[in-house]
C-alpha positions as CSV (number, residue, x, y, z in Angstrom):
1,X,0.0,0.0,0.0
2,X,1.9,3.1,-0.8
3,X,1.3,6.8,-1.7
4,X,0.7,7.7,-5.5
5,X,0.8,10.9,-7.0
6,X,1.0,12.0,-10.5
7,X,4.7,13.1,-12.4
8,X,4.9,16.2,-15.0
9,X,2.6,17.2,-16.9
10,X,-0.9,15.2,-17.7
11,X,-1.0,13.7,-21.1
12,X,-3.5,15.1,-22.9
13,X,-4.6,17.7,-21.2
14,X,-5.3,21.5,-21.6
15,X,-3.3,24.5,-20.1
16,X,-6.5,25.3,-18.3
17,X,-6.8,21.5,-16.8
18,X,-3.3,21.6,-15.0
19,X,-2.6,23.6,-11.9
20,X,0.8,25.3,-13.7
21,X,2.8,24.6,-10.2
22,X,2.5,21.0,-9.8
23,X,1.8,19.7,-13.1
24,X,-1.4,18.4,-12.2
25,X,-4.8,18.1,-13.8
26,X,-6.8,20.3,-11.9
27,X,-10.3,19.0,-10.6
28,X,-13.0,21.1,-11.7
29,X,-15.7,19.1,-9.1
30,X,-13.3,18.3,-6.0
31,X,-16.6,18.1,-3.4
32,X,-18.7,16.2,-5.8
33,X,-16.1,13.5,-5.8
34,X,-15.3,13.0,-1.8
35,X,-18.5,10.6,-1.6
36,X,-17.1,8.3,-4.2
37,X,-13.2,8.7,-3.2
38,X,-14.4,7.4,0.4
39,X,-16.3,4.3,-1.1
40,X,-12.9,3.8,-3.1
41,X,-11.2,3.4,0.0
42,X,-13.2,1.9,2.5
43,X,-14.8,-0.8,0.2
44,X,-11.1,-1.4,-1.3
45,X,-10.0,-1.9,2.6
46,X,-12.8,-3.9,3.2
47,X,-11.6,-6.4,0.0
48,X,-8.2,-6.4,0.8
49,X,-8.6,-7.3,4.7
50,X,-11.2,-10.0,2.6
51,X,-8.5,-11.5,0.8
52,X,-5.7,-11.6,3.6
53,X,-8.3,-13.9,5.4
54,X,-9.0,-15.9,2.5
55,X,-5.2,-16.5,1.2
56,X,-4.4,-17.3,4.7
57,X,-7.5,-20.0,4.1
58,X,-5.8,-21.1,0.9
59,X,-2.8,-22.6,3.2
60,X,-0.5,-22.4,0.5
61,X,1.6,-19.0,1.8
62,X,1.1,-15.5,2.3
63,X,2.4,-12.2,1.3
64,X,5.3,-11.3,3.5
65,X,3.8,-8.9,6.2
66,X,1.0,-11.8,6.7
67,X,3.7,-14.3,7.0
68,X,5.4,-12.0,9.8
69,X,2.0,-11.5,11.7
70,X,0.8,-14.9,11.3
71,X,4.7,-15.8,12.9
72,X,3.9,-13.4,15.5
73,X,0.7,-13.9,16.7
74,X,1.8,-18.1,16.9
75,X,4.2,-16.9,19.8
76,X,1.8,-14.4,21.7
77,X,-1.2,-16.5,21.4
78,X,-2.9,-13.3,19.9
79,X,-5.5,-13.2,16.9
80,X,-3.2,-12.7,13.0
81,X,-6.1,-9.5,12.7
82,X,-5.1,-7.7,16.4
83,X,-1.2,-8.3,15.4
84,X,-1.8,-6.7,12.2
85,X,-3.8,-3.8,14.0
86,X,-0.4,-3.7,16.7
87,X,2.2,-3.5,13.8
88,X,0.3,-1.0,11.9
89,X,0.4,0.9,15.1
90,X,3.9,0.3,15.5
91,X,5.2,1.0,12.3
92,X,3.4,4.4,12.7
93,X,6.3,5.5,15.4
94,X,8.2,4.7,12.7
95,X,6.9,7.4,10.9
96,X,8.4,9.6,13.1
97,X,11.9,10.5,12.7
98,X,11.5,10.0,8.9
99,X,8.9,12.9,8.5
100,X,5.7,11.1,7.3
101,X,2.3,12.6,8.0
102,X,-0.6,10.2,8.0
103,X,-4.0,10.4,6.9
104,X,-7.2,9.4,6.7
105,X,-6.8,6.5,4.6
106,X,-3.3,5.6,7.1
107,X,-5.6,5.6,9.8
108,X,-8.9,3.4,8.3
109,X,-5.8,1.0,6.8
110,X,-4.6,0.3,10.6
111,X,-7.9,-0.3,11.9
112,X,-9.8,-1.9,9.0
113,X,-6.9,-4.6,7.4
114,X,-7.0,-6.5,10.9
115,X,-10.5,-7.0,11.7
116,X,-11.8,-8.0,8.2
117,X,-9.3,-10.5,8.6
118,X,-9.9,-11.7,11.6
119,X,-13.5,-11.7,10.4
120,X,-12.8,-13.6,7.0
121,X,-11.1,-16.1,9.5
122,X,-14.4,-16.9,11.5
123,X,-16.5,-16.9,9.2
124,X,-14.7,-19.2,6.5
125,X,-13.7,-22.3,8.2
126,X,-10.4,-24.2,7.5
127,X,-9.9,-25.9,4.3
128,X,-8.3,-29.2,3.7
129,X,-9.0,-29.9,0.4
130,X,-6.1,-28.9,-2.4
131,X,-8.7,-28.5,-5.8
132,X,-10.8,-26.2,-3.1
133,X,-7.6,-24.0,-1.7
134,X,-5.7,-23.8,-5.0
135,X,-8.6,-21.5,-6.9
136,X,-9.4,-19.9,-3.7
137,X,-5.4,-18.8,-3.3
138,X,-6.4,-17.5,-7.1
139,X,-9.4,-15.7,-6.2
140,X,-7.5,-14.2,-3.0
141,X,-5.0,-12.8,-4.9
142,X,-7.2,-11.2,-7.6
143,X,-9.6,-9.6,-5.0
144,X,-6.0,-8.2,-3.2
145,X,-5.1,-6.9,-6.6
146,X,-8.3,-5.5,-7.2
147,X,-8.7,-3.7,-3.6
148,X,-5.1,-2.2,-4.2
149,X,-6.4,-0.3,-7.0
150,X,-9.8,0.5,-5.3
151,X,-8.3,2.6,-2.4
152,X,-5.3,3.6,-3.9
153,X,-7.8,5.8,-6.3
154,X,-8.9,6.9,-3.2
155,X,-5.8,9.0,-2.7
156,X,-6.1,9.6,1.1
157,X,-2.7,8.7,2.3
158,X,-0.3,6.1,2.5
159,X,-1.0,2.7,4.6
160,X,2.0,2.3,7.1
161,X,3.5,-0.1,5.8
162,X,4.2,1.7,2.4
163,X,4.6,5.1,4.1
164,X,7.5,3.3,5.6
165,X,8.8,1.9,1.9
166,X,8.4,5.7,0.4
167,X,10.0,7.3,4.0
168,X,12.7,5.0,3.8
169,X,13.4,6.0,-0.2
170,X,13.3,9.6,0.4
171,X,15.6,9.8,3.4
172,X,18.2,6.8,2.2
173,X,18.0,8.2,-1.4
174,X,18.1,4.4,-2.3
175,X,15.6,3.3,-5.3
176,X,12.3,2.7,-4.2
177,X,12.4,-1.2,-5.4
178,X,15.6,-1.6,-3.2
179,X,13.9,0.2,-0.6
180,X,10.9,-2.2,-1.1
181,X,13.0,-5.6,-1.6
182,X,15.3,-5.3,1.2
183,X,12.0,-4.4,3.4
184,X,9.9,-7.3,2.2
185,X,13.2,-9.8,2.1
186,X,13.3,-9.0,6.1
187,X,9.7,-9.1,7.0
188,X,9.3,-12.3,5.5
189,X,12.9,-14.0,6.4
190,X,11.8,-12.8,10.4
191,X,8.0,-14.4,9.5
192,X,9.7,-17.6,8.4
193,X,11.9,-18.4,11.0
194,X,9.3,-17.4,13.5
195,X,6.6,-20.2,12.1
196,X,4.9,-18.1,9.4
197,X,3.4,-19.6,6.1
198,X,5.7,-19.2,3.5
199,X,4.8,-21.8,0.2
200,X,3.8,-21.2,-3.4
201,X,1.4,-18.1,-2.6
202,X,4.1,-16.1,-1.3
203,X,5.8,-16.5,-4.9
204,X,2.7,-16.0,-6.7
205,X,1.9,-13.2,-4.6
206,X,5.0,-11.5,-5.5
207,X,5.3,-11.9,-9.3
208,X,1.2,-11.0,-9.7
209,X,-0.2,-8.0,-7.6
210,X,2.2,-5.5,-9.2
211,X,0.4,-6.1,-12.9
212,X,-2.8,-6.7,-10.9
213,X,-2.6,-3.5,-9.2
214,X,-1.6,-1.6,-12.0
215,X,-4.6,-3.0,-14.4
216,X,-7.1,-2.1,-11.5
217,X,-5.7,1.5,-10.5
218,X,-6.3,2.5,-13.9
219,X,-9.7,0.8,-14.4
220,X,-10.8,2.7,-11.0
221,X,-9.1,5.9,-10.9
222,X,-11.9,8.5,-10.4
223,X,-12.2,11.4,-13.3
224,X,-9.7,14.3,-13.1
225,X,-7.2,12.5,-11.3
226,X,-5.6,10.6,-14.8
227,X,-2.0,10.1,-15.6
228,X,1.0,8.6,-14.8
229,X,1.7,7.5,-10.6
230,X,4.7,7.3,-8.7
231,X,5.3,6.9,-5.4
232,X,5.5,9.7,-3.0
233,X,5.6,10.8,0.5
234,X,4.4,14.0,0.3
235,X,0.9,14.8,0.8
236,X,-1.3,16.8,-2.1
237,X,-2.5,20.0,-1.2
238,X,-6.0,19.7,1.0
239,X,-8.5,19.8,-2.2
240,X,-6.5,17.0,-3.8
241,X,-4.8,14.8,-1.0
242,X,-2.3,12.3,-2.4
243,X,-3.7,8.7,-2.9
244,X,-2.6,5.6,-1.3
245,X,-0.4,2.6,-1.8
């Protein structure tokens, strides 16, 4: 999940349509679009706690932070959701010295991830059967992919996790896919060793949500927010707040 923003100058657009300092297309109906931007976010954190539940379901490994949390929460006896709630929180301190400045969306991301998943969890019981978890680990992945692009159109604001990735590129200088390998290389070497899932999801997981996001962010970016993303860490001025990750 990290922060987006636009680079340059909006393909395509007219002198009139881009505010001159930034390089963005300016939004001639800001107001009319907050109802639909918060939809964006909260059903697109509602999917992606969805499919965190469900891939854990699959049994057949998880993206790296779940493999950490579900390593965790096998040593404190404490729900996968609720340890995903305490990182969040704890990653947020993290924020700190490196200058990041939540928002909304940071704040609905902590709270929101870890109870749909602990909620996908009781509600969907365990699943032994391989032609059963194989198309669900599919499906899981999709609907991740999918959410991405749902509240990263949003653009309220970084999930910690990813406001962490784009801190850590800013301050370090270091390119953002280092930033982001040598982050997820130690969250999911720690999750390992301490019991977490780790199987052919995680790989899968890896090589597909970057296309999967990508396809989806452009199929549900909201009207007058077009053109090319890149990651950043600062926020967009109040009548355009920068979207997630």
């Amino acid at each position: 999940m990290f922060s987006t923003r636009r680079a340059g100058a909006v393909e395509g657009a007219s002198d009139s349509e881009v505010d001159a300092p930034s390089g963005r297309r300016a939004d001639p109906k800001p107001g009319r679009r907050l109802p639909r931007r918060l939809v964006h976010l909260y059903s697109g954190l509602v999917l992606y706690g969805l499919s965190m539940g469900l891939q854990l379901r699959a049994g057949l490994g998880l993206e790296p932070w779940s493999v950490l949390n579900q390593g965790i929460s096998r040593h404190t006896g404490l729900s996968i959701g609720t340890v995903t709630i305490v990182s969040g929180v704890l990653i947020l301190l993290l924020w700190i010295p490196l200058r990041q400045r939540p928002g909304l969306g940071t704040v609905s991301n902590v709270v929101i991830l870890g109870l749909v998943m602990d909620a996908t969890l009781t509600l969907v019981p365990e699943i032994t059967t391989l032609a059963v978890r194989i198309p669900l680990l599919a499906f899981a992945i999709l609907l991740n992919g999918m959410a991405t692009g749902l509240y990263i159109s949003a653009r309220f604001g970084p999930g910690p996790r990813d406001g962490l990735m784009t801190g850590l590129h800013r301050r370090t200088g270091r390119p953002l896919r280092l930033v982001r390998t040598c982050i997820e290389v130690a969250v999911l070497t720690v999750g390992f060793v301490l019991g977490g899932s780790v199987g052919v999801g995680t790989v899968l997981y890896a090589l597909a949500i970057g296309p999967l996001a990508q396809f989806s962010l452009r199929f549900f970016t909201i009207g007058g927010q077009s053109g090319r993303v890149v990651a950043s860490s600062e926020p967009a001025p109040a009548s355009a707040p920068a979207p997630l990750s």
